[in-house]
N, C-alpha and C positions, 0 to 999 in steps of 0.2 A: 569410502564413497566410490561409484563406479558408476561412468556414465557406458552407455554403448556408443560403438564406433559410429561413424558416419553413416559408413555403407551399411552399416546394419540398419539405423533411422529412416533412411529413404528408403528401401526396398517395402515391397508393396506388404503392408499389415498382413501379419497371419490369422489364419481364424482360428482363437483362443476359446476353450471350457473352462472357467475357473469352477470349483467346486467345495465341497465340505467346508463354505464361510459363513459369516455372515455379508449380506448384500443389501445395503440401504438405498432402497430403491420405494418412492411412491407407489410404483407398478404391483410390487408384491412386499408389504411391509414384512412379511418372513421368509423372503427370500434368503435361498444358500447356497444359488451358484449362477452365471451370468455367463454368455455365449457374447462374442464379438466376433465384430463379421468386415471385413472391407474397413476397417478404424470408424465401425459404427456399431452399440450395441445393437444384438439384433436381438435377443432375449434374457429374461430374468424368471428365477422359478423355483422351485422346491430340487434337495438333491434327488429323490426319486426318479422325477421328470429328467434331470439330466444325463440320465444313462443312455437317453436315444439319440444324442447331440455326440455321444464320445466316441464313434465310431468315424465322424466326418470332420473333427476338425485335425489342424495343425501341431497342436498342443493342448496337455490337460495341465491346469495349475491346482495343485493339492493346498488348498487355504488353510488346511492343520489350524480349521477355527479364525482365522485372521479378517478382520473388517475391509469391507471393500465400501469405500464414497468416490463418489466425483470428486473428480483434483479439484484446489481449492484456485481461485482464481484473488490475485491480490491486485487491486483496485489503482495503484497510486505508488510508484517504482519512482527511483532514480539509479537506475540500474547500474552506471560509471562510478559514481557515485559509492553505492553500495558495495561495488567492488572493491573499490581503492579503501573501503573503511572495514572493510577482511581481511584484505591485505597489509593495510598500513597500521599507521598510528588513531589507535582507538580508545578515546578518555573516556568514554562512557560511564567505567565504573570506577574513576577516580575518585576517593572519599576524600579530597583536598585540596586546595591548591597546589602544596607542596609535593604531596605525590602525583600532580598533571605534570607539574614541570621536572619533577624526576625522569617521568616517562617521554616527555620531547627528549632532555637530554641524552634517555638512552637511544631514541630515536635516532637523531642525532647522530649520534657516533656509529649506528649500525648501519647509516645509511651516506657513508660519504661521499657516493657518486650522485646521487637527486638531485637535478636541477632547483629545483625547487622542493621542500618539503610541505605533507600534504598529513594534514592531522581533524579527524571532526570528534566532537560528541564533550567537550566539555561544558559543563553545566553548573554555572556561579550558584545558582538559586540554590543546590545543594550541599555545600560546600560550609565549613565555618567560618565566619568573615562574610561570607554572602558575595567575594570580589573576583573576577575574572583577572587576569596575569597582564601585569601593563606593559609595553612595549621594550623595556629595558630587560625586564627578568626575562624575557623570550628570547629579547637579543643574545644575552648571555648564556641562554639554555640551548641556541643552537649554533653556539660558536659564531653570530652575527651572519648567518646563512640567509637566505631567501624561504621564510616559515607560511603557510596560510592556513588556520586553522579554525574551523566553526564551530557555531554554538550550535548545541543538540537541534534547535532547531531550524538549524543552516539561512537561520534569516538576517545574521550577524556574525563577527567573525573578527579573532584577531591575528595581529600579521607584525612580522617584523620589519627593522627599517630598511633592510635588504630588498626586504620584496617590495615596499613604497617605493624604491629607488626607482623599480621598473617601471612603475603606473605615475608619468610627470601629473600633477593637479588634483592627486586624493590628497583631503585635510590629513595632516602631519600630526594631530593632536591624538593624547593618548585617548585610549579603550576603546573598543568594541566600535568597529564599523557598520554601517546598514545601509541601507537603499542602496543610490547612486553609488556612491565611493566603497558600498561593498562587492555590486555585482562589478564594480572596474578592477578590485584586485582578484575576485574569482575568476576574470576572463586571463587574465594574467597568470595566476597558478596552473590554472588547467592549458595555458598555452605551452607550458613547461611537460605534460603528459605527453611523452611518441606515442606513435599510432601502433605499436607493438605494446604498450603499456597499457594502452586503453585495451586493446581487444582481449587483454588475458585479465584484464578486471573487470571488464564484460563478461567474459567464460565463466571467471568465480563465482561472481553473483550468479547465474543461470544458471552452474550446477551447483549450488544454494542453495535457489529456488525449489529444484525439484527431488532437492534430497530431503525436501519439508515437503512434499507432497500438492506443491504448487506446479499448476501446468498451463496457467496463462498469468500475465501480468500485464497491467496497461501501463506505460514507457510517457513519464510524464519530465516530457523535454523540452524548449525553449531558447531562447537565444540570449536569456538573463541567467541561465541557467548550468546550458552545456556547450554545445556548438554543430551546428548541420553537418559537420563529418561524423562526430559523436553519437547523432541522431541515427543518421543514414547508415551508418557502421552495423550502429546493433542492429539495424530494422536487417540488414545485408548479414549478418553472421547468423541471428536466430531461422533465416529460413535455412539456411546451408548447413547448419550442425543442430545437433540435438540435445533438445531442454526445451523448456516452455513454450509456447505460444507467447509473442510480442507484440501488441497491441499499441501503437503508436500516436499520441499524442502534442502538439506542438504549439506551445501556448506566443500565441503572434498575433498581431489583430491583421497581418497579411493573410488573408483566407487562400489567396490562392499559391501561397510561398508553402503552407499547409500541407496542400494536395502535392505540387509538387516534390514536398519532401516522403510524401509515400502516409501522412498522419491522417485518422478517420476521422480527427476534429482539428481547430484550431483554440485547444480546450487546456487543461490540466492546469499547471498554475500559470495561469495568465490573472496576475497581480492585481486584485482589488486592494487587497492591504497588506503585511505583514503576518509578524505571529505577535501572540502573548507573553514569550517569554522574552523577545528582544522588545518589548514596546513600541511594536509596530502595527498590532492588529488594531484597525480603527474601530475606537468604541462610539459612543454616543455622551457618556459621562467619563471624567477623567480614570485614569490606574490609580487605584489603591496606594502603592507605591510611588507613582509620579506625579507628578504636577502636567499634563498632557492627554491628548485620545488617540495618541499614536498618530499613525501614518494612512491619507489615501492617494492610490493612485490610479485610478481609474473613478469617473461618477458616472450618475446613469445612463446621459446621454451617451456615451460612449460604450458604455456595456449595451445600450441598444442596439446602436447603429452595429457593435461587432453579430451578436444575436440575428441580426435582419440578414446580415451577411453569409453568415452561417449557413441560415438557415434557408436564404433562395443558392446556396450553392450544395447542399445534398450532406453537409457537413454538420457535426456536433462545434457547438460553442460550450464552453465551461469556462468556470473562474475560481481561481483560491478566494475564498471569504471567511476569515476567522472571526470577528469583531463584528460585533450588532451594526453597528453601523456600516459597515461591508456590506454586510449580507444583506439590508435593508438595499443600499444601491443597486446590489443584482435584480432583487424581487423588483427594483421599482424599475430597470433597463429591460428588465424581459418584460414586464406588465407592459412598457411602450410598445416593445414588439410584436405584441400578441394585439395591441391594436392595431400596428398597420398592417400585419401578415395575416389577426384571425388565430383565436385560441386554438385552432384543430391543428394548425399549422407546429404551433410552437411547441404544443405537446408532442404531436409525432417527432420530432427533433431529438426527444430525449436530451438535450441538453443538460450540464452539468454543471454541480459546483462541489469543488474539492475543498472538505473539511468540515467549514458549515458549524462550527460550532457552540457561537453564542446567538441560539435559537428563541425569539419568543413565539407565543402560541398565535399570535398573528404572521409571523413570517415562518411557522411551519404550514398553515392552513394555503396561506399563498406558493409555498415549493406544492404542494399536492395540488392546487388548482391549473398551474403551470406546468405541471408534467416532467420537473425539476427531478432529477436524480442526486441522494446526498451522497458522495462519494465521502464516507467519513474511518476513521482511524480510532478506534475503541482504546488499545494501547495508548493514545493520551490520555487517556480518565485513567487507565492503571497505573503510569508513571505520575502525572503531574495532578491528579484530583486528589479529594480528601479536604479536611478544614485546615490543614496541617504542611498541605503541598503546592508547589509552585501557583496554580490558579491562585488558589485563596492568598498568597502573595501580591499577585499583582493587580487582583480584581476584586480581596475582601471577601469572606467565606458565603457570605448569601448569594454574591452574583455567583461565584464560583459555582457553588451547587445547581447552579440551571443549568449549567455546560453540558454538551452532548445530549441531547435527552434523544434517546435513540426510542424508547415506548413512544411516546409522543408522534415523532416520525411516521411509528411504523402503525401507530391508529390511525393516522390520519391518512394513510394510504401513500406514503411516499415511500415512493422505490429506495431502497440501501445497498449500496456496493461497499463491503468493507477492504481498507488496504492498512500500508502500515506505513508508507512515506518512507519508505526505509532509505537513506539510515539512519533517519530520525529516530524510527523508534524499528528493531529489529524486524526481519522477516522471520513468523512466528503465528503462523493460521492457525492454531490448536488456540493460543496463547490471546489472540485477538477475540476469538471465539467466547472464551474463558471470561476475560474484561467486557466484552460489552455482557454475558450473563449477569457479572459478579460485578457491574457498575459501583461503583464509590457510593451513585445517590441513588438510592432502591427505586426508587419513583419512575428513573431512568432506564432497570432494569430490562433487558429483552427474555426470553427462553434461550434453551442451549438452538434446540431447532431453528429459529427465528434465524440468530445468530449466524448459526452455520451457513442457512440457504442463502442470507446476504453477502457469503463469501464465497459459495460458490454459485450459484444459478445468479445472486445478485448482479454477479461482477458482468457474467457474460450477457443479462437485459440492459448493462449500462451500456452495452456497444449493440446494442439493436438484435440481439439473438434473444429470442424466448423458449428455442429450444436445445439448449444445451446446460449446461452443469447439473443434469441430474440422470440417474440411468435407468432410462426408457429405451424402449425399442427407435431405434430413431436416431438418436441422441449421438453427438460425438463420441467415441470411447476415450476420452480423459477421466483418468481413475487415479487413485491410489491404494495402496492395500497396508496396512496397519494393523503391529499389533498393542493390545490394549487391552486393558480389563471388563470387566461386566457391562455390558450397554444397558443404560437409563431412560429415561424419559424425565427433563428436567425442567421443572419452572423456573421462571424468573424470580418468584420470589422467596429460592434457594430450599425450597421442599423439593426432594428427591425421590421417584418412587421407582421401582425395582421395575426389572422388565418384566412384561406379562403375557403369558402367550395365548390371552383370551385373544380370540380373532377380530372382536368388537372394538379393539382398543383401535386397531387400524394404522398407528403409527410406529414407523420403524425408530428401531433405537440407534442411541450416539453413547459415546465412552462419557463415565461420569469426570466432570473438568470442575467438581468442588475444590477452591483453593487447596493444596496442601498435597492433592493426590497427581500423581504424574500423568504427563500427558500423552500421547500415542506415538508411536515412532515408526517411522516409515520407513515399510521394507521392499516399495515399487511404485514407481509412477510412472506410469504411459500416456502419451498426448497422442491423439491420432490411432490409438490401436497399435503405438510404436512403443517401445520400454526406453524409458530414458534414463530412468535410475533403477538399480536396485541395492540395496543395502547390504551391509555386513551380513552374512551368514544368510543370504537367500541364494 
């Protein structure tokens, strides 16, 4: 991986010819090479045409066939976060209990200076025995150290009695903590992270980010979450060094702590309910698996008055909403607002909710009449969907199969930014793209194209830009260049057809992303008309 230097990032954009590609561009669906100008495309066109551009610019890039799209923009970061689980202890793909806890211990031992050790991504629900590691076998796995370690979907979390020591009045009882007595020992772990720790797990993730061909991300931070130096840091590093674009979110119902932290909303997960997998997303009917409807903590009144707020101070509102009943609260907090503010109002706002994903065909028709942006994550339908997978676990495989219905959504005319909550579920734009085509529940299905444009053009309409993530004259130059196999033209309902160079057909093609075939790999990203990455052997 190789990023460019600083001083090379800042100096003013060269004017670039890319040539002999392919160029996925509305402008010209068979375009084969693209002119940038001032870190703005300023043209797309046949290579013919590009021989009268090659005398006047800065540099010629020889595409030797290579796909050029808009960088993908990833909706829903936890960028410290994502770092430290690059960095550190990563269960993700433990197929056991016994081998999580192998991997703390060697943790453990590798790591004898850590104030604190810091572990995410193990997941009971796939595991045999179906049981997360109770506070004893952790004690002993990390020699009785100070442990914090979350569930994949960092809504729950366990911890040793080392680390309870520090946090006087969290319950002492064993497994899995949540809500209150969770976000009290997360504040506590991550107090244990120096400011030299954070900023080089900030760096990780951001050249990450754009060694996937990602070149913006929205930064969804919080005071349950991370902390305003954490926040302020990265919004303070991503302008000074290069990699993505940082788009700043701070989920507070303080509107104006918001602004002053430098965030364009007072949005991202700002807690309606939980998740699914800790039995905390508020349903309406009990978990399958539990006797409960999980957890609310926010109702509508309150989701109003934040919304009203918002929106006479120039700022986006948004809410985490997993569970029907969640999401039911937002619809009915923003429906008050939009009476005292006036539908015109609320819609312009663009206002947001992150996840969104036990939808019915009544609270998708109310996000489209609300001007409701879904910021959702496709990659859960690919890890946790199926009759066979954690949903249908904890919700019984009917409800299960209504989950994410991204077609539905997107008939109804609601806006989609897709992300990937990482490190909930990996940063992986090819691979999100891929899951929401290749949905678990057909029904659910989108197009590869659908897909794509909500990851990228999507992500930059959820923060008020309608022109950017695609390459028009005009347009930011945020690109990536990719190489790949045969461009497609793909349906949703996984019929494939070859690309066609009748000029009727009018749509540019994408790599075909049918399960089983690999996916593109990026060999340059430029944010700005600046090169932030470029890969092995470019």
């Amino acid at each position: 991986m190789k990023l460019c230097s600083m001083s090379e990032s800042r100096t003013p954009p060269q004017t670039v010819l890319l040539r002999r590609g392919e160029v996925h561009s509305p402008a010209d669906p068979f375009a084969t090479a693209m002119v940038v100008e001032r870190g703005q495309v300023a043209w797309v066109g046949s290579e013919g045409a590009a021989d009268a551009f090659a005398d006047g610019v800065d540099e010629v890039v020889d595409l030797d066939g290579a796909l050029v799209t808009p960088a993908f923009t990833d909706a829903h970061v936890h960028t410290t976060a994502s770092g430290l689980a690059l960095t550190g202890l990563d269960l993700s793909g433990a197929p056991s209990l016994e081998a999580a806890l192998a991997l703390v211990r060697d943790f453990a031992a590798a790591r004898p200076d850590d104030r604190v050790l810091l572990g995410h991504g193990w997941d009971a629900a796939r595991w045999p025995g179906g049981r997360p590691p109770t506070r004893a076998e952790l004690d002993e796995a990390t020699g009785h150290r100070p442990l914090y370690l979350t569930r994949i979907d960092v809504h729950s979390a366990v911890v040793t009695t080392a680390l309870l020591d520090l946090v006087p009045g969290v319950t002492r009882e064993d497994g899995p903590l949540t809500a209150d007595a969770h976000h009290a020992v997360r504040a506590a772990a991550y107090a244990a992270v120096t400011p030299g720790q954070r900023a080089e797990a900030q760096r990780t993730a951001l050249a990450h980010a754009v060694s996937l061909g990602i070149g913006t991300i929205h930064e969804c931070a919080g005071p349950e979450i991370s902390s305003e130096d954490d926040f302020t840091g990265l919004l303070r590093l991503a302008a000074e060094e290069p990699g993505p674009r940082v788009v700043g979110y701070w989920a507070e119902q303080d509107v104006p702590k918001a602004r002053e932290l430098g965030a364009v909303g007072a949005a991202g997960d700002l807690f309606v309910d939980g998740a699914l997998g800790s039995h905390t997303a508020c349903l309406h009917q009990p978990y399958a698996d539990a006797g409960h409807t999980g957890r609310a903590y926010l109702d509508a009144a309150a989701v109003a008055a934040h919304v009203v707020a918002c929106t006479e101070a120039g700022l986006q509102a948004g809410f985490h909403a997993i569970g029907d009943a969640a999401v039911d609260t937002v619809v009915e907090g923003v429906r008050a607002a939009a009476e005292k503010l006036g539908l015109a109002r609320i819609r312009a706002a663009r206002h947001r909710v992150e996840h969104a994903e036990m939808l019915t065909p009544e609270s998708v028709a109310a996000f489209a009449e609300l001007g409701l942006t879904a910021s959702v994550q496709p990659a859960f339908d690919a890890l946790w969907g199926g009759d066979d997978g954690m949903y249908a676990q904890r919700l019984g495989a009917e409800r299960a199969r209504g989950l994410n219905p991204f077609a539905a959504l997107l008939r109804a005319g609601v806006p989609l930014a897709f992300g990937s909550d990482s490190p909930v579920t990996p940063l992986d734009p090819w691979g999100t793209v891929r899951a929401a085509a290749f949905h678990h529940t057909p029904e659910h299905r989108v197009s590869v194209r659908a897909a794509f444009t909500a990851h990228t053009r999507g992500g930059w309409r959820a923060v008020g830009r309608d022109d950017a993530g695609v390459l028009v004259p005009g347009a930011p130059a945020d690109y990536a260049v990719w190489r790949t196999g045969e461009l497609v033209v793909q349906a949703p309902d996984d019929r494939v057809a070859r690309w066609s160079t009748d000029p009727r057909s009018g749509t540019p093609g994408l790599p075909d992303l049918t399960p089983g075939r690999d996916l593109p790999v990026c060999l340059r990203t430029v944010v700005g008309g600046h090169t932030v990455f470029v890969g092995p052997g470019e």
